[in-house]
N, C-alpha and C positions, 0 to 999 in steps of 0.2 A: 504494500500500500504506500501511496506515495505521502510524503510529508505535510504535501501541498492541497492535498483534499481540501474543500472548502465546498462540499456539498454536492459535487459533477456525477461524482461516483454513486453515493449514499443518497443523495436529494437529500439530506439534514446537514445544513450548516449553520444548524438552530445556535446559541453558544448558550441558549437554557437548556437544551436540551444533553448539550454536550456534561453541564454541571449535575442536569439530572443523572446521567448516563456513570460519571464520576462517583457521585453520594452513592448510585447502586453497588458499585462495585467495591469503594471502600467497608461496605455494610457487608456486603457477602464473603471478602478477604478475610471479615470478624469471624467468622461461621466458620471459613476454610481454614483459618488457622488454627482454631476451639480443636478441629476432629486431627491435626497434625501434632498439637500438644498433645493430646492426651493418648495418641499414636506413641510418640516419642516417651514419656512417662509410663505406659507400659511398658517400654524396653528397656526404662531404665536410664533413660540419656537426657538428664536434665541439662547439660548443655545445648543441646540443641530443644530442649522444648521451651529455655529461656531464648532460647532465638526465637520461636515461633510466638514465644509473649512480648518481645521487642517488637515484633512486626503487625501482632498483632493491636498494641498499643497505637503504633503510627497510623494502622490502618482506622482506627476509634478515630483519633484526631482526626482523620482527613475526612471522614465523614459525619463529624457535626461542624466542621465548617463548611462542609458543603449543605450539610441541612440550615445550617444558623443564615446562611446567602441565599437557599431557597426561599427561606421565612419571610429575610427581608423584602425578594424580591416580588413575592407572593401577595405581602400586604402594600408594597407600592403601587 
C-alpha cells in the first residue's frame, strides 16, 4: 500500500474516520495483548509477559486519547 493513499484506493480519506479506525485498534491491541500475557505466565516467562503489559499499557493510552478526541469532536 502506498504511503500516499489519501482515499483513491479505499474511497475513505475520512481523517475521523481514520481516528475512528485508530481508537478501534488500540482497544483491540488491549484484548490481544490480555490473551498473550496470560499465554506467556502460563509458561512461566514473566519477562516477556511484562513486555506484553508495557505494550499493552501504551496501547490503553493510545486509545483514550483517541476516545477523549472523539468526545470532543463528537460534541462540537
Amino acid at each position: 500500500m502506498s504511503s500516499t493513499e489519501t482515499g483513491q484506493v479505499t474511497g475513505t480519506k475520512d481523517k475521523d474516520y481514520n481516528l475512528i479506525w485508530f481508537t478501534e485498534a488500540c482497544l483491540s491491541n488491549q484484548l490481544r495483548m490480555e490473551t498473550y500475557i496470560q499465554d506467556a505466565e502460563r509458561e512461566g516467562d514473566s519477562e516477556l509477559a511484562e513486555l506484553f503489559r508495557k505494550a499493552q499499557a501504551e496501547s490503553r493510552k493510545g486509545a483514550e486519547k483517541g476516545k477523549e478526541l472523539l468526545r470532543q469532536r463528537l460534541a462540537g
